[in-house]
Backbone bond lengths (Angstrom), bond angles and torsions (degrees), N, CA, C in turn:
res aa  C-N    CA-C-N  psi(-1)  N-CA   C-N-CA  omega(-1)  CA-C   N-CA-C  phi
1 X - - - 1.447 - - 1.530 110.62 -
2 X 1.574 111.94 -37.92 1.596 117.14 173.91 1.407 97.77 -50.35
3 X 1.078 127.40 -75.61 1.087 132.20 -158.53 1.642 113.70 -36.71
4 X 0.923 136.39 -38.20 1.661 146.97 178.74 1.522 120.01 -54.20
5 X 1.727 97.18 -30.54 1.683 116.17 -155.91 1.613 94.41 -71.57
6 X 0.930 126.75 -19.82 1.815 119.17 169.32 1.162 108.32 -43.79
7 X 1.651 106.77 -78.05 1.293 129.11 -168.06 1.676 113.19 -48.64
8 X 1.660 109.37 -51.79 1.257 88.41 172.95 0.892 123.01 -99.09
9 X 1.180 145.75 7.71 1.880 133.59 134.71 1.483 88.17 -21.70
10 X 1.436 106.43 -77.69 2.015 96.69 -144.43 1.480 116.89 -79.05
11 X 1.623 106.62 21.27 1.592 106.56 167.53 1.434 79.12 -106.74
12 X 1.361 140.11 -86.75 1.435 120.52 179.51 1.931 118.18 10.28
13 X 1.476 91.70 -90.51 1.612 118.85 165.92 1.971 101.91 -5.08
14 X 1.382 93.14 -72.75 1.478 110.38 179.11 0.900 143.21 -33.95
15 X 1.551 94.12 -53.67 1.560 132.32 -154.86 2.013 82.91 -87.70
16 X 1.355 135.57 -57.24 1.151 153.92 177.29 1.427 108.09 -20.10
17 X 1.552 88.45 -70.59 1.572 124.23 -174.66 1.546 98.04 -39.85
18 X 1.470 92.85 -81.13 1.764 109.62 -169.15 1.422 113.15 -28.96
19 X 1.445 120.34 -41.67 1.564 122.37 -143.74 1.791 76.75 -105.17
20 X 1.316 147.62 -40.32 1.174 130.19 -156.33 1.728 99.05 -80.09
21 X 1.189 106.33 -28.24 2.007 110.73 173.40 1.168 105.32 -67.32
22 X 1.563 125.84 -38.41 1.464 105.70 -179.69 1.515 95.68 110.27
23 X 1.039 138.67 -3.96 1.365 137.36 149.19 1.372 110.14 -5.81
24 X 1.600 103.37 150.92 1.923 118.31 165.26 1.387 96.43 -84.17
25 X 1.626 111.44 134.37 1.216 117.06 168.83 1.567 117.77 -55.42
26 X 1.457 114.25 -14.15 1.858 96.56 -171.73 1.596 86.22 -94.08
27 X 0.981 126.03 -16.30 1.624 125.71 -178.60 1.514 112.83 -71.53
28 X 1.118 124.16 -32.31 1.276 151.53 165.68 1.887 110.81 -60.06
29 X 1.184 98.00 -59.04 1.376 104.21 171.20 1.424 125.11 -74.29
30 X 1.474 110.93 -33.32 1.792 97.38 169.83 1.450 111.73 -102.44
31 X 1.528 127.54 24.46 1.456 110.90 126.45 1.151 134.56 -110.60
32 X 1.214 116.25 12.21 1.582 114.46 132.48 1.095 135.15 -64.48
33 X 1.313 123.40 -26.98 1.862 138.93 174.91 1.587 90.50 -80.40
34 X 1.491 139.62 -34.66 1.719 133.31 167.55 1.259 92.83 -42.39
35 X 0.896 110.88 -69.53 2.227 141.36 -137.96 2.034 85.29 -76.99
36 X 1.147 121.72 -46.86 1.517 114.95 171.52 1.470 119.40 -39.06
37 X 1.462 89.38 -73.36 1.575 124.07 -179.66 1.418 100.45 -53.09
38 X 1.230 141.46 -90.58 1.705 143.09 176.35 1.673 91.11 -18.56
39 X 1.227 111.87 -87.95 1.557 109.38 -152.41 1.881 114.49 -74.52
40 X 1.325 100.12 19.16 1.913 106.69 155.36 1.208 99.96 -131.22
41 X 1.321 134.20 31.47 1.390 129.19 155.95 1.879 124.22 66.61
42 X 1.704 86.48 7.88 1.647 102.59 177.16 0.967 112.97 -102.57
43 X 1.847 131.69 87.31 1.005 95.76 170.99 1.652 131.16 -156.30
44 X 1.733 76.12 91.92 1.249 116.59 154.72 1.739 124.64 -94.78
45 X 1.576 117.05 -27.87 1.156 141.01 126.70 1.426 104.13 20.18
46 X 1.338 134.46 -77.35 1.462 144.66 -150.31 1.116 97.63 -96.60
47 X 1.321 133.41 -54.57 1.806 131.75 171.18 1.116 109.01 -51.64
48 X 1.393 129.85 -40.39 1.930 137.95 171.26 1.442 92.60 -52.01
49 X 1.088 104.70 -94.42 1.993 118.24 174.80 1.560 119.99 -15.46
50 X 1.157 116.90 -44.24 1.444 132.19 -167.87 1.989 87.34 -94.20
51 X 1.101 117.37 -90.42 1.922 110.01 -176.20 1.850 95.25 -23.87
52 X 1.129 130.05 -49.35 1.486 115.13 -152.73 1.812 104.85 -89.49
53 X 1.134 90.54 -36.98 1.697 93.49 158.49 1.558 108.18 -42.02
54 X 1.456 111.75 -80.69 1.541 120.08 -160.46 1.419 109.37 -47.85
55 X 1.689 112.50 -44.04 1.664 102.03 176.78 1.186 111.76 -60.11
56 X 1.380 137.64 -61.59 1.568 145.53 -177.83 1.522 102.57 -50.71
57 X 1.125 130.60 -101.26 1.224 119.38 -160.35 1.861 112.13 -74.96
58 X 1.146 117.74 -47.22 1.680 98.69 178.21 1.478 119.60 -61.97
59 X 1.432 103.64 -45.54 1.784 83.48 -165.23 1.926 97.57 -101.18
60 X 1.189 130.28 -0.59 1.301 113.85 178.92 1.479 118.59 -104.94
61 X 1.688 104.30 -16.78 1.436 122.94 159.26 1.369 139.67 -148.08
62 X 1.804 83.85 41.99 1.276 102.56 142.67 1.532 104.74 75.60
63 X 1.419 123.25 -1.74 1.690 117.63 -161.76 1.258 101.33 -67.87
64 X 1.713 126.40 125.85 0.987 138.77 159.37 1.353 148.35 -30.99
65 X 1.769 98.33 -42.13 1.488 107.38 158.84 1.103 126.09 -85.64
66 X 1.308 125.08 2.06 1.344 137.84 166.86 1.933 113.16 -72.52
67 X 0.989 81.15 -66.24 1.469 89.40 176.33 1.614 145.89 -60.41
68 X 2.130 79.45 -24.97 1.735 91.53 166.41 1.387 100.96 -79.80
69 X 1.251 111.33 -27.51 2.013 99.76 -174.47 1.421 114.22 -69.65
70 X 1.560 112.50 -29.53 1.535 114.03 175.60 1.502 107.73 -66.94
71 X 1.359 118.88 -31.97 1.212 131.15 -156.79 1.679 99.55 -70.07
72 X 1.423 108.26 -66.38 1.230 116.49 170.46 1.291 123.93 -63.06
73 X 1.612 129.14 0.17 1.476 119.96 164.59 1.718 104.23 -90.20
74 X 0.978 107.61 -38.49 1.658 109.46 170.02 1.143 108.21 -56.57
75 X 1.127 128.55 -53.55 1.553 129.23 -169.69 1.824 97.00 -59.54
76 X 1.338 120.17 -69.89 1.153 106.01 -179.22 1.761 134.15 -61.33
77 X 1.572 113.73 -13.33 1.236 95.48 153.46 1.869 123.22 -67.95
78 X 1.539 98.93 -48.21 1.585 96.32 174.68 1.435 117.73 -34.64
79 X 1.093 128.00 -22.92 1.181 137.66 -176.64 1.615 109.51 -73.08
80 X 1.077 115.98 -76.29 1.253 131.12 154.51 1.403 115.66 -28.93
81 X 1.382 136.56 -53.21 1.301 137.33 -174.79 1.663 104.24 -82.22
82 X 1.303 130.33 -9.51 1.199 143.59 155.48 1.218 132.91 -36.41
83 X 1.813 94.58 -70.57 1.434 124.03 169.31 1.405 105.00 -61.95
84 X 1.308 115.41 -50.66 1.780 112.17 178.51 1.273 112.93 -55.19
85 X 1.252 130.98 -38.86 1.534 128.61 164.50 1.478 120.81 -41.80
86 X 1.662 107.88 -67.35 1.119 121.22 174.34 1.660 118.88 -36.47
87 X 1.272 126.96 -39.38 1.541 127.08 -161.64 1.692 100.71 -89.06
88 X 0.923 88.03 134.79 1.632 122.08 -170.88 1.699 100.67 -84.34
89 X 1.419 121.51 15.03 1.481 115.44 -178.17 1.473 97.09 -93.48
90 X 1.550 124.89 -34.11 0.834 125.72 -153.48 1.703 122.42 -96.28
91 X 1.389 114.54 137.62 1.759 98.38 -161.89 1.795 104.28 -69.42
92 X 1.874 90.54 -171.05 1.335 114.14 -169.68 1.892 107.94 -63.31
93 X 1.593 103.21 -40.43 1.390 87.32 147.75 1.387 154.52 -137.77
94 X 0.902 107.64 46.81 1.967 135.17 138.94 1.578 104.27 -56.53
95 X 1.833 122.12 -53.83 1.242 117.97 162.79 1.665 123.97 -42.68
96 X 1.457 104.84 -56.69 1.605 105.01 -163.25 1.743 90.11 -69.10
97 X 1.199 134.81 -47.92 1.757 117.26 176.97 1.430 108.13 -56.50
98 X 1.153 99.15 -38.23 2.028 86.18 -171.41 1.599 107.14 -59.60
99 X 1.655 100.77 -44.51 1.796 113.06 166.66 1.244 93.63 -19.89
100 X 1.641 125.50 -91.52 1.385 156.71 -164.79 1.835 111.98 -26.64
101 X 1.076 85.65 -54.42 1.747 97.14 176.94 1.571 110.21 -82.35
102 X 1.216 105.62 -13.25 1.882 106.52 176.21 1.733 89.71 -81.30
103 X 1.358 110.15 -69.23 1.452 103.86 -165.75 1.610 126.97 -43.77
104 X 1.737 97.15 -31.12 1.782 103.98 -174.10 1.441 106.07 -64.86
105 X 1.296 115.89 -44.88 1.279 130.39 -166.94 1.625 116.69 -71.39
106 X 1.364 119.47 -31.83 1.218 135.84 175.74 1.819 88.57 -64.71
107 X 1.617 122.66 -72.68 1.126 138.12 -159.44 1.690 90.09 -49.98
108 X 1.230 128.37 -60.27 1.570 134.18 -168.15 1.528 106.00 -59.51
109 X 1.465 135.16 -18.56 1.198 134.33 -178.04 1.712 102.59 -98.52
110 X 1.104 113.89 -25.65 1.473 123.58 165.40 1.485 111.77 -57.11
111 X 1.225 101.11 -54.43 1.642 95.44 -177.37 1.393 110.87 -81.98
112 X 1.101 132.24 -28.53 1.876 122.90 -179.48 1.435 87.80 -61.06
113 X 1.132 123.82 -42.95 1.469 120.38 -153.94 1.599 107.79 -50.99
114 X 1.582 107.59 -53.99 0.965 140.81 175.71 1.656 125.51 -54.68
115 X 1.529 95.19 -34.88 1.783 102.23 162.97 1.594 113.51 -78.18
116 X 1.184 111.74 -20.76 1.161 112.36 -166.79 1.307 116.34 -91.67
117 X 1.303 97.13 -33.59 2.107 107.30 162.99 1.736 117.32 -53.83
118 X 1.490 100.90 -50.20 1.648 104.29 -176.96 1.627 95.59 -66.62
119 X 1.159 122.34 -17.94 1.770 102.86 -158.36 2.042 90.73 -88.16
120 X 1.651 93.03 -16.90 1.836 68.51 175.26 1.395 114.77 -112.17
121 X 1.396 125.21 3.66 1.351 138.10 177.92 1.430 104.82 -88.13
C-alpha cells in the first residue's frame, strides 16, 4: 500500500492544483485519466477516457468543453492535412486521399459546430 503513496500524492498534488486555478472540471478529469494511464503503464487509458467522455458529455450533452477540445483537435489536424495537400512531393494519389481526409475533417468540424449551436440555442 506504501508503495502507491507517491503516485497519489501527485494525483492529489494535481487534482489541488487544477481546482485552485479554476480549471473546467472535464479538463480536470482527463488529466487525471493522462496521469492514470501514464503511471499504470496503460496508455491507451486516456484515449478510452477521452472517446467516452466526448460521446457522453460533448456530443450527447452537449458539454461545451468537450467539444471545444474536439473542436480544436480537428481543427489542428486539418491544419496539418492542409500542409500535406499543399506539398508537391506527394503523388496524384496520396493527393486524392489527402483530398479525402481534408473533406472528412472539414465535414467533422461542420458538425461539432453544429452540436454546439443547438446546445446554446
Amino acid at each position: 500500500m506504501k508503495k502507491n503513496f507517491g503516485a497519489a500524492q501527485e494525483l492529489r498534488t494535481q487534482l489541488t492544483e487544477a481546482i485552485n486555478a479554476g480549471r473546467e472540471p472535464m479538463e480536470i478529469i482527463l488529466q487525471l485519466a493522462k496521469t492514470l494511464g501514464e503511471l499504470s503503464g496503460e496508455e491507451s487509458y486516456f484515449s478510452t477516457t477521452r472517446e467516452q467522455i466526448l460521446s457522453v458529455y460533448g456530443l450527447a450533452l452537449g458539454n461545451a468543453f468537450i467539444l471545444d477540445d474536439e473542436l480544436a483537435q480537428v481543427r489542428a489536424r486539418l491544419e496539418k492535412i492542409s500542409a500535406a495537400y499543399e506539398n508537391p512531393a506527394f503523388s496524384d494519389e496520396e493527393h486524392t486521399r489527402i483530398g479525402y481526409a481534408l473533406a472528412a475533417h472539414r465535414e467533422e468540424i461542420a458538425r461539432l459546430e453544429r452540436l454546439k449551436a443547438s446546445e446554446v440555442g
